[in-house]
C-alpha positions as CSV (number, residue, x, y, z in Angstrom):
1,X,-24.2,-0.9,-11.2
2,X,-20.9,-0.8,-10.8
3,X,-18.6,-3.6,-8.8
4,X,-17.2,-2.9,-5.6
5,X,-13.3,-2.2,-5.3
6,X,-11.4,-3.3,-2.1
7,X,-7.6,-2.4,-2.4
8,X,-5.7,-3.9,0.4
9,X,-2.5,-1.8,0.3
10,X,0.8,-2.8,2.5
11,X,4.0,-4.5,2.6
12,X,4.8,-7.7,1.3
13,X,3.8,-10.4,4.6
14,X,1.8,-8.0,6.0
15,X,-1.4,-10.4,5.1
16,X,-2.8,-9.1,2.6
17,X,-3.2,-11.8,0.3
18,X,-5.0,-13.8,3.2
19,X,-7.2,-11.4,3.6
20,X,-8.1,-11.0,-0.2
21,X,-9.1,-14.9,0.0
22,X,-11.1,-14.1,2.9
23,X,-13.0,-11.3,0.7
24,X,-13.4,-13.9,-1.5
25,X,-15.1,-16.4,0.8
26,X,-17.3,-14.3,3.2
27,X,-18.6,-11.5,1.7
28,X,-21.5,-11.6,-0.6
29,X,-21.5,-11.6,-4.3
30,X,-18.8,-12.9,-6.8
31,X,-15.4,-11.6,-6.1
32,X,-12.0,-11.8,-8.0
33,X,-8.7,-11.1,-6.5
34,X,-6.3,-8.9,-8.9
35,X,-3.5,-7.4,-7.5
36,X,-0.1,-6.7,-7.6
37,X,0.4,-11.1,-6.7
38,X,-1.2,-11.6,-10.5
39,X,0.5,-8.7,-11.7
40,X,4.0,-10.3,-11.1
41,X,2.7,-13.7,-12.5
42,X,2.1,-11.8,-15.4
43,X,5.6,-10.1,-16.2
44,X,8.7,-11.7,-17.9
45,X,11.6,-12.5,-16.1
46,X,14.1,-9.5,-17.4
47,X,11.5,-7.0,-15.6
48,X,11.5,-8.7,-12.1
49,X,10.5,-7.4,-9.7
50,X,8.6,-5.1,-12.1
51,X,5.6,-3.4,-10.6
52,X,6.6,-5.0,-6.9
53,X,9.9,-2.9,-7.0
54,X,10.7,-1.9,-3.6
55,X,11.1,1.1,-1.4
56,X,15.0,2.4,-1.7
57,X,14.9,3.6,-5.6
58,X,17.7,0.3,-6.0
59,X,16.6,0.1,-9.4
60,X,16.0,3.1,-11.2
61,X,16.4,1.3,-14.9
62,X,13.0,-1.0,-13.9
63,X,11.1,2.5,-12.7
64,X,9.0,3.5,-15.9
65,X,8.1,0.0,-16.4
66,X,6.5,0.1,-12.6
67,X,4.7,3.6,-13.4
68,X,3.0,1.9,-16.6
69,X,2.5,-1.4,-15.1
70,X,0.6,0.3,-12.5
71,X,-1.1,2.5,-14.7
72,X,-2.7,-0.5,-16.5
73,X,-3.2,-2.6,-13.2
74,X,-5.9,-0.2,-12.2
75,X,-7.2,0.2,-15.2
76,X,-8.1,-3.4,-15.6
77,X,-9.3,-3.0,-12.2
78,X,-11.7,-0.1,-13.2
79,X,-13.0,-1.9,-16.3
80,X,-14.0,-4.8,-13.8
81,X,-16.1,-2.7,-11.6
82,X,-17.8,-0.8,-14.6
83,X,-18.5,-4.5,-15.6
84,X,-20.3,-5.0,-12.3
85,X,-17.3,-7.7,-10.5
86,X,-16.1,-6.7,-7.3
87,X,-12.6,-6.9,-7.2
88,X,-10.3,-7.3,-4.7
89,X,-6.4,-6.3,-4.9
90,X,-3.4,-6.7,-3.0
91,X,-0.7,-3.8,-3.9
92,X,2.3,-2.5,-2.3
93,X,2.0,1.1,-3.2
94,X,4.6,3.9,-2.2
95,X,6.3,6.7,-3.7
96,X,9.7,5.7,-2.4
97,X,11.4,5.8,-5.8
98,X,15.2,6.9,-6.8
99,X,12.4,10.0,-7.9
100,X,8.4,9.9,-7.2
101,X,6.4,8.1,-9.0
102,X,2.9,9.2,-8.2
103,X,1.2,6.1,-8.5
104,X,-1.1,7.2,-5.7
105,X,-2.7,9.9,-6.9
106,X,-2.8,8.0,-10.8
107,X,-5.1,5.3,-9.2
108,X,-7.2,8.0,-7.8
109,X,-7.9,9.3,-10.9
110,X,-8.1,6.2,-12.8
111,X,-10.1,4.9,-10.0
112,X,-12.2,8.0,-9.8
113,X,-16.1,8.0,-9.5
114,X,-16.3,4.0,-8.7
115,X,-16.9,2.9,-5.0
116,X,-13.5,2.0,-3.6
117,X,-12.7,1.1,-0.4
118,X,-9.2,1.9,0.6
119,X,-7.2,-0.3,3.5
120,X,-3.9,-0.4,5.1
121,X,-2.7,-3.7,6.1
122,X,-0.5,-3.6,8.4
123,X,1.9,-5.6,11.0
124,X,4.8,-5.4,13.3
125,X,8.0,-5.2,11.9
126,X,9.1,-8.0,14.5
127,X,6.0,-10.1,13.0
128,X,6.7,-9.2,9.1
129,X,10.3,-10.8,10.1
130,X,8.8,-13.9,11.9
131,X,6.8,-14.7,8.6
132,X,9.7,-13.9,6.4
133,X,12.0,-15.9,8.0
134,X,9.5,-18.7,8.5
135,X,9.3,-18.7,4.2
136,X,12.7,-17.0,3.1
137,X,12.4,-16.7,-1.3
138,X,15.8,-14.9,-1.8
139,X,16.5,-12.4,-4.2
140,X,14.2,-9.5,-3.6
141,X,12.9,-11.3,-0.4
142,X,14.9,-10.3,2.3
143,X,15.1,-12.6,5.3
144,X,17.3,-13.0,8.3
145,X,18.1,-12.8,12.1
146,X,18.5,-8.8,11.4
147,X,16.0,-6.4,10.0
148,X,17.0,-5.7,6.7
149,X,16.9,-2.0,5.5
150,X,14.0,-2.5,2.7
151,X,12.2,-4.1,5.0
152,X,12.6,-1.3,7.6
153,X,11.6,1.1,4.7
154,X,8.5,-1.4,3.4
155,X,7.3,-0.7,7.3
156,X,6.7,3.0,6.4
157,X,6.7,3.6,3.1
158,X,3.2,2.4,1.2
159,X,1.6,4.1,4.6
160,X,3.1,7.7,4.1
161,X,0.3,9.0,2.6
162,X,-1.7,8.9,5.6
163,X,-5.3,8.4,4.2
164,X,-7.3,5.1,4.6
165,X,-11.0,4.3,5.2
166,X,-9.6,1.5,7.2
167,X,-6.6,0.2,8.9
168,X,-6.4,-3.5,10.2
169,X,-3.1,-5.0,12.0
170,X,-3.1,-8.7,11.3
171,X,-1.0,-9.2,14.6
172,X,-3.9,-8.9,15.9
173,X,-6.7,-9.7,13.6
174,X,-7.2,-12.9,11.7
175,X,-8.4,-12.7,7.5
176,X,-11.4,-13.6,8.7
177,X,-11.9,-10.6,11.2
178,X,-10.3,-8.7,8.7
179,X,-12.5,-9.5,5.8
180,X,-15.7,-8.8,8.7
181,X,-14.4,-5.5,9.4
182,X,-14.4,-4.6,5.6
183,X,-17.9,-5.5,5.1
184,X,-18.9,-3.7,8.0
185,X,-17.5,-0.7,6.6
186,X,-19.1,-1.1,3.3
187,X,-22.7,-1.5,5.1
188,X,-21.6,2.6,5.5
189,X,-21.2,3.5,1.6
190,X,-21.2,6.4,0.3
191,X,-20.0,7.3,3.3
192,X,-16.2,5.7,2.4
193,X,-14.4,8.1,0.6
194,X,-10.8,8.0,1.2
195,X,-9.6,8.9,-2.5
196,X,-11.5,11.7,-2.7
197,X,-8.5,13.3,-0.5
198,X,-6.2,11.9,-2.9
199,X,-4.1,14.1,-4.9
């Protein structure tokens, strides 16, 4: 039987990465948490940010090395769930390229006939700011007392697609209710099939 995927798509600080630790801790069964976090931990320095490139097609030269990244990311993912683990994964995906990508529609298919359960994880631009600025990196990590324009295009651009089984806004909802909300949802399977209308 095949492991259960939950991919927890957003931008960076929208919560995700608390909510894949509350996966972890209140739903049943053994879960790991591989996502775009483990990804990065992964990659050498010269490729940074690699397959966490931003919106805004800033670095065209690093683009292929996303598309593959990516590519492999979900095929690890897909040979955990045909190996019966339930995985878990925080990504950041868009299209928002210097040219598209697809990365989308290449999880789909590399994803396809395995249950998956697909969620935006979302948040106010005013509270993505208040957590950046609370924990400022540098670099890539843009912080300040203005909204910076990648973060203005992180706000809309992994949700352009338009097609979720579920949408939580952690404004408003703690990992906890979050990681409720996603069980409750798989309670309804086969029902779930948001990338079916993938393309």
């Amino acid at each position: 039987m095949s492991g259960t995927i939950v991919l927890l798509n957003g931008a960076p600080r929208s919560g995700k990465s608390s909510i894949a630790r509350a996966v972890q801790e209140r739903l049943p069964g053994m879960w790991i948490n591989f996502g775009v976090d483990a990804a990065m931990a992964m990659q050498p320095a010269a490729i940074h940010p690699g397959i966490g490139l931003r919106p805004g097609g800033e670095r065209p030269d690093l683009e292929p090395g996303v598309q593959l990244l990516y590519g492999a990311l979900f095929d690890a993912i897909a040979a955990y769930s045909r190996a019966g683990v339930n995985v878990v994964s925080d990504v950041g995906i868009h299209d928002a390229y210097s040219q598209p990508l697809g990365v989308l529609g290449d999880a789909a298919r590399r994803l396809g006939g395995l249950p998956v359960l697909f969620v935006g994880v979302k948040a106010p631009i005013e509270t993505i700011m208040a957590r950046r600025n609370a924990d400022p990196r540098g670099g890539y990590y843009a912080a300040g007392e203005d909204v910076p324009a990648p973060v203005r295009l992180w706000q809309e651009a992994p949700h352009a697609h338009g097609v979720y089984d579920l949408e939580i806004d952690t404004s408003m909802t703690t990992p906890e209710q979050a990681a409720d909300a996603i069980r409750t949802m798989l309670r309804d399977w086969p029902e779930i099939a948001a990338f079916e209308r993938i393309e």
